[in-house]
Steps between C-alpha positions, in 0.01 A plus 500: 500500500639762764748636262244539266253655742799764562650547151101556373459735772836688456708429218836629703476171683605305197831357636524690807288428803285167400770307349735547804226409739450168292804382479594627859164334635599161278865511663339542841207195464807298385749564721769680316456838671812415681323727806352417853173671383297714260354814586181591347462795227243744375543708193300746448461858248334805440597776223806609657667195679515164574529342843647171614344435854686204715398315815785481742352475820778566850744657262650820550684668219842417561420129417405591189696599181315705212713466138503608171716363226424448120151611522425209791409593805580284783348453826742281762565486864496240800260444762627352784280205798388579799762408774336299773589458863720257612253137662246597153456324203246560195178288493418709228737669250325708254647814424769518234802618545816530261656672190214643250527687133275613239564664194285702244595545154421880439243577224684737211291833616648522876732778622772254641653825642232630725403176724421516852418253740336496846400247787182512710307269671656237367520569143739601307381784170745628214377695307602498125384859316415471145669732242337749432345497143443794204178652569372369132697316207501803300712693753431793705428799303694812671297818484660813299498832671 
């Protein structure tokens, strides 16, 4: 039902976004992610771009890694525990802490070569512009002089 939520309300997502985020979200309920935890995503769009919003709470960018290789863009890094004095020990343990990645499958109308990324507050945004598309199917007609 999600993908088909997404695909009806955007046919670009067909194969890209939903179907990694099932079988991604599938891998994690069952164990297989083969990381210490799984950071939380967002996708969003509007005319112009997508956006791919991550929660990565008391990180600072250089323990994360941005990629982009055949058209999947992949969101990794480490987060590391709180070191406690020496005499303390946890009654309570919560927070996670380890190795983390996500990856997107980009949809067929993104500008691979124009991504950016930024971190605030605790969230991670890259932005993924759209190509840019003829104003009509029947071209542009060029005025004569």
């Amino acid at each position: 039902m999600y993908a088909t939520i997404r695909t009806c309300a955007n046919p670009n997502f067909r194969g890209a976004f939903a179907e990694d985020w099932k079988r991604e979200h599938w891998h994690h309920q069952h164990g297989f992610a083969g990381f210490n935890f799984y950071p939380k995503a967002d996708i969003a769009h509007d005319d112009k771009k997508y956006i791919v919003m991550v929660d990565l709470p008391e990180l600072n960018r250089d323990q994360i890694k941005v990629a982009l290789k055949d058209n999947i863009v992949t969101i990794s890094g480490k987060k590391e525990g709180s070191k406690l004095n020496e005499g303390f020990s946890y009654l309570l343990n919560e927070r996670v802490t380890g190795e983390f990645e996500r990856r997107f499958a980009l949809p067929e109308d993104v500008d691979g070569s124009k991504l950016a990324a930024k971190l605030e507050n605790g969230v991670l945004t890259v932005e993924l512009p759209k190509l840019t598309k003829p104003e009509s199917k029947d071209g542009i007609e060029i005025k004569i002089n």
